[in-house]
C-alpha positions in Angstrom: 18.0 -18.8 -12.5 18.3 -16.2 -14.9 22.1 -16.4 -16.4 24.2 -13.0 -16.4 27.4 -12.0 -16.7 29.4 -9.4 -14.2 32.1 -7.2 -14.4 33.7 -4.3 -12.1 34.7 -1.3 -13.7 37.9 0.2 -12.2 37.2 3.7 -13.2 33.9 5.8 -14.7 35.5 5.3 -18.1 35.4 2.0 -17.9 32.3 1.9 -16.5 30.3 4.0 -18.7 31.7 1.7 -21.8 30.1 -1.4 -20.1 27.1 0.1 -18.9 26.1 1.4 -22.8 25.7 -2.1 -24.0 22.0 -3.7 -24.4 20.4 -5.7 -21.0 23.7 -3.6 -18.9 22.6 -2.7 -15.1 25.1 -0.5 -12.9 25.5 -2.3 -9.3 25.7 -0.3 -6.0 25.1 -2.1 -2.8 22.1 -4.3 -4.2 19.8 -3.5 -1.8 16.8 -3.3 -4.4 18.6 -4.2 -7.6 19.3 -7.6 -6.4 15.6 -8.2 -5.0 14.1 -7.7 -8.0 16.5 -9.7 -9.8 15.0 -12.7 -6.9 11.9 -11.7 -8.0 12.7 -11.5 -12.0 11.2 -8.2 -12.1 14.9 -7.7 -13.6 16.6 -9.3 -15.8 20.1 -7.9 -16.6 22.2 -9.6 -19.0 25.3 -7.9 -17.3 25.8 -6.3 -13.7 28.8 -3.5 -14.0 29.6 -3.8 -10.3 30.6 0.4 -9.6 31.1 0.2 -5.9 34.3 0.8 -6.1 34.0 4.4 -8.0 33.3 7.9 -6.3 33.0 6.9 -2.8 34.6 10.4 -1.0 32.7 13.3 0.3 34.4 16.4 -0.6 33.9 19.9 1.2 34.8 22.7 -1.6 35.9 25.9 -1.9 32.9 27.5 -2.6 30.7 26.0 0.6 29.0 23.1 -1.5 29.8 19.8 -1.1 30.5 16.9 -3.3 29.2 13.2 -2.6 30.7 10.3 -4.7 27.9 8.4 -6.2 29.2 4.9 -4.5 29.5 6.7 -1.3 27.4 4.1 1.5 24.2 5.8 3.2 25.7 5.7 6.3 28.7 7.5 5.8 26.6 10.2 4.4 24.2 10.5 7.3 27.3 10.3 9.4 29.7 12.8 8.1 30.1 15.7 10.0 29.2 18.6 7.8 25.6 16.8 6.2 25.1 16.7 10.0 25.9 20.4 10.7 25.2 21.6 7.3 22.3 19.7 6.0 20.8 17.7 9.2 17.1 17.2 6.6 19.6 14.7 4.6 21.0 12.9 7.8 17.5 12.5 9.4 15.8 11.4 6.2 18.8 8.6 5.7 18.3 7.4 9.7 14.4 7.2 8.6 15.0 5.4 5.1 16.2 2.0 6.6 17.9 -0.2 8.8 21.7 0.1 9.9 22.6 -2.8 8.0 20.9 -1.8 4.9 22.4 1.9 5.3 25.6 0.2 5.3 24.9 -1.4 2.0 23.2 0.7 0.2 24.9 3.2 -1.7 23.9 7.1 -2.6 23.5 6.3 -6.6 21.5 3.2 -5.8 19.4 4.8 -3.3 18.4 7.2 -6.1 17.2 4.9 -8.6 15.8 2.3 -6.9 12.6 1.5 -8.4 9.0 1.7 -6.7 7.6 -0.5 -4.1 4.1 -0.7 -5.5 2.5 -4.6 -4.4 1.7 -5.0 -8.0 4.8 -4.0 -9.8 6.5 -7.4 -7.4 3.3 -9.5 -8.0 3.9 -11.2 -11.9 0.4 -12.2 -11.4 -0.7 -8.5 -11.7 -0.9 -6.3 -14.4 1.3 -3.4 -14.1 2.4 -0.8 -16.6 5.4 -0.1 -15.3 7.1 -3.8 -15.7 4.8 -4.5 -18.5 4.2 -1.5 -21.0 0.8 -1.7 -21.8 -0.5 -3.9 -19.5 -2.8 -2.1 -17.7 -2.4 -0.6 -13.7 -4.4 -2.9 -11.3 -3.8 -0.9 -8.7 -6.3 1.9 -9.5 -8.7 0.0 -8.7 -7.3 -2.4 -6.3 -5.7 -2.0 -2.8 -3.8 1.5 -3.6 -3.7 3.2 0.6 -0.4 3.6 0.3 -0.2 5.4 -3.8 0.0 8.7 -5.4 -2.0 11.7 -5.1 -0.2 13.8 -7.2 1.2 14.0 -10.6 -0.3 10.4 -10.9 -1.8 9.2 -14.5 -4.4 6.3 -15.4 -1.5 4.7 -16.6 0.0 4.1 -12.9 -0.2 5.3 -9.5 3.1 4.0 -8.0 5.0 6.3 -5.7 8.8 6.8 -5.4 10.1 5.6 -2.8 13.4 7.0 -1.3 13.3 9.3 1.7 16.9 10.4 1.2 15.9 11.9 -2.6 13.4 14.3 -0.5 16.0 15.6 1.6 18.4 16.2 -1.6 15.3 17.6 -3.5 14.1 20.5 -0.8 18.1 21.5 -0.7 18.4 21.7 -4.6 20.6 18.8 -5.1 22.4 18.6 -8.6 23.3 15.2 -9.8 26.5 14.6 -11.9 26.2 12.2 -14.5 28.2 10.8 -17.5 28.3 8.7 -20.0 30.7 7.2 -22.8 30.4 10.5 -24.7 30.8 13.2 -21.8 29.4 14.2 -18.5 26.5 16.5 -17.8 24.4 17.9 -14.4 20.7 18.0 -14.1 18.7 19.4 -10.7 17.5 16.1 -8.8 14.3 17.7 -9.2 14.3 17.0 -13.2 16.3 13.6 -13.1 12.8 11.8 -12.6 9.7 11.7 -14.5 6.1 11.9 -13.7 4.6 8.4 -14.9 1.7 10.1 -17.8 1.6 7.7 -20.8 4.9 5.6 -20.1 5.5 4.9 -16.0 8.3 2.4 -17.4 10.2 5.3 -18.2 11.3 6.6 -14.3 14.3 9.0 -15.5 15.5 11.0 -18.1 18.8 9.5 -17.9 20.5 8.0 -21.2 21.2 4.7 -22.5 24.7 3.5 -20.4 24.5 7.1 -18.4 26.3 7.1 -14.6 25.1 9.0 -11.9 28.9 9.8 -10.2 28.3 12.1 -7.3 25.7 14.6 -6.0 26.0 18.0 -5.5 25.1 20.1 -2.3 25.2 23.7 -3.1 25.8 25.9 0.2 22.8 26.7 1.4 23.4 28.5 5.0 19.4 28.7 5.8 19.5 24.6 5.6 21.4 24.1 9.7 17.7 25.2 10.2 16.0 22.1 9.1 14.2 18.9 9.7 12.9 15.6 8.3 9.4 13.8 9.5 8.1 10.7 7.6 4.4 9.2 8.4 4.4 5.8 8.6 2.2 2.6 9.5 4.8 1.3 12.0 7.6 3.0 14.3 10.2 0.2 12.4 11.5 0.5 9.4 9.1 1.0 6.6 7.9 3.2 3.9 6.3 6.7 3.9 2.5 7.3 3.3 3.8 11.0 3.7 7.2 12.9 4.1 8.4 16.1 4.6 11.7 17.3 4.0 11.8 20.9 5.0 14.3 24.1 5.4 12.7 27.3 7.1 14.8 31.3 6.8 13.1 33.3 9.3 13.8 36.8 9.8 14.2 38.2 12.5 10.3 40.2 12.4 9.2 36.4 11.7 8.5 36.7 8.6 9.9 33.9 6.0 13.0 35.1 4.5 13.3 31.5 2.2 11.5 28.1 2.4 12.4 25.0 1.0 9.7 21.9 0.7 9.4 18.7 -0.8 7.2 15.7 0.0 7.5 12.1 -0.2 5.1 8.9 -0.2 2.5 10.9 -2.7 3.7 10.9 -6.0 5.9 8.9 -8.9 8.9 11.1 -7.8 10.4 13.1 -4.9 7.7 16.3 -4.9 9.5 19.6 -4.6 6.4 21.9 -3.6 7.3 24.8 -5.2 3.8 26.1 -4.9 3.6 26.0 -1.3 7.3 27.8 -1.0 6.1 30.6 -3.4 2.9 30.8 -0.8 5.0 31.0 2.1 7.9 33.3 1.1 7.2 36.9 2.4 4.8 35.9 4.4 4.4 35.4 8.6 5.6 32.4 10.3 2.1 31.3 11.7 -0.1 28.4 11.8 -2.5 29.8 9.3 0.0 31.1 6.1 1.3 27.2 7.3 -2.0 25.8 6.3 -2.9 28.1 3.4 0.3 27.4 1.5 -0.2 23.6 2.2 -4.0 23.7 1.2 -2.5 25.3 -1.6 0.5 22.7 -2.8 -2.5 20.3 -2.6 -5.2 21.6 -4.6 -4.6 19.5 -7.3 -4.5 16.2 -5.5 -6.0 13.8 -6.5 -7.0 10.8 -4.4 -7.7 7.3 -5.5 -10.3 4.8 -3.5 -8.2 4.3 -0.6 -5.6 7.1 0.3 -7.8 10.2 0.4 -6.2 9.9 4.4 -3.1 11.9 2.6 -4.3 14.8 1.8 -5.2 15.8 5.3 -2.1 13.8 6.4 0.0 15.6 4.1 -1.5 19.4 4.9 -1.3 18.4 9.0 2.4 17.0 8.2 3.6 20.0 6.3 2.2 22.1 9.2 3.8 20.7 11.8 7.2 20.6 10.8 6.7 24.3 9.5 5.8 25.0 13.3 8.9 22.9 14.5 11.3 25.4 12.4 9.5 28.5 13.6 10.1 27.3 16.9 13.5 27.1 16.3 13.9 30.2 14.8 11.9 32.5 17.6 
């Protein structure tokens, strides 16, 4: 067993002053955290338990709406206004995992758990991303289920949170802070593309606290919809998602679009080409395709997952078509 030391901050403050010191590791509900600790993937030399911080969801003035960092999974899937609101967020949570992880499992967490490549758990295997330097074995090794975009020869991994697709297509802001102040950043920016150091998965700082995330209103979003791809009907993890919000107007054209994909790349994939293609444009099968063919261009597939590219295009198509016919 790996000693450690805990603590549990009573406030961010006190929180943030923990989490800055060398081998510190925030704790949410543990779900992934404490796994690879099992595992000795991590190795913290102190756990700064912050469950008990920013755990309300908070409707505001201006029509956005504020979610506590600690707040559980399945409060937020449950609440009545992500349900109305924002249904993409609800659906994705009910897809991410079972009931009693949901329960655990804590929006913060959720966000930065880390990727469930085979060869980042296997010691045995070299990996870039627990060892810097290493090597990736799975480029050339059993990689059905990796990235096909924004990957580098320095790893392959995907991200794997269905929940952070949801909060990327509605332009979710994340509130952080650390001993020295408090910042926002889009959710879209808070995670890197691997290129030359994968071991590097955000831009957050050194002791930095994610504390709530930030809904902006967003009236198009009651319109739409979640749809994950998976090996097995039970819980499990996405080769492909789609997290998507359709504006139709009322000559069926698309007023606004919002897209992201999951299951294909080192971090929740916001496909902004594909929702420039789309804007302006009819709500019909073929500008559906076109402006997936055209999110996709630059995949790039490894030995065993070029499967995802067509599943991807035939994914984003068919919740596109779900939305329009909704809208008509």
């Amino acid at each position: 067993m790996t000693p450690f030391s805990y603590a549990r901050a009573g406030d961010t403050t006190a929180a943030t002053h923990l989490g800055v010191a060398a081998g510190a590791k925030y704790l949410g509900g543990g779900t992934n955290l404490v796994d690879l600790m099992r595992e000795t993937i991590e190795r913290p030399d102190t756990l700064v338990d912050v469950t008990g911080l920013s755990r309300t969801i908070e409707e505001r003035g201006d029509g956005s709406l504020m979610i506590g960092a600690a707040v559980r999974n399945t409060a937020v899937a449950e609440h009545r206004a992500v349900r109305e609101r924002y249904p993409v967020l609800a659906r994705a949570i009910l897809a991410g995992a079972s009931g009693q992880i949901r329960n655990m499992a804590t929006v913060g967490g959720n966000i930065l758990q880390r990727t469930r490549c085979l060869y980042f758990y296997d010691d045995a295997a070299r990996c870039n991303k627990r060892t810097p330097g290493a090597g990736c074995d799975a480029i050339d090794g059993f990689n059905r289920a990796h990235a096909i975009l924004g990957a580098s020869p320095t790893c392959v991994a995907t991200h794997p949170s269905d929940m952070c697709v949801a909060l990327a297509a509605l332009g979710a802001v994340v509130h952080l802070e650390n001993a020295t102040g408090a910042r926002t950043m889009p959710l879209v920016d808070l995670h890197r593309l691997p290129a030359g150091r994968p071991e590097v998965e955000t831009l957050l700082e050194p002791g930095e606290l994610i504390t709530a995330i930030e809904l902006p209103q967003l009236p198009c979003a009651v319109r739409s919809t979640y749809r994950k791809v998976r090996d097995r009907a039970s819980y499990s993890f996405a080769l492909v998602s789609v997290a998507a919000v359709l504006d139709r107007s009322d000559d069926g054209m698309v007023r606004d679009v919002r897209l992201a994909l999951g299951g294909v790349a080192h971090k929740p994939w916001r496909a902004f080409t594909a929702e420039a293609a789309l804007r302006g444009r009819p709500t019909n099968e073929a500008c559906f395709r076109a402006a997936a063919e055209a999110e996709l261009a630059d995949a790039a597939p490894l030995r065993d997952n070029g499967f995802k590219i067509e599943l991807t295009r035939r994914t984003i198509v068919a919740v596109l078509n779900e939305l329009a016919g909704e809208a008509a």
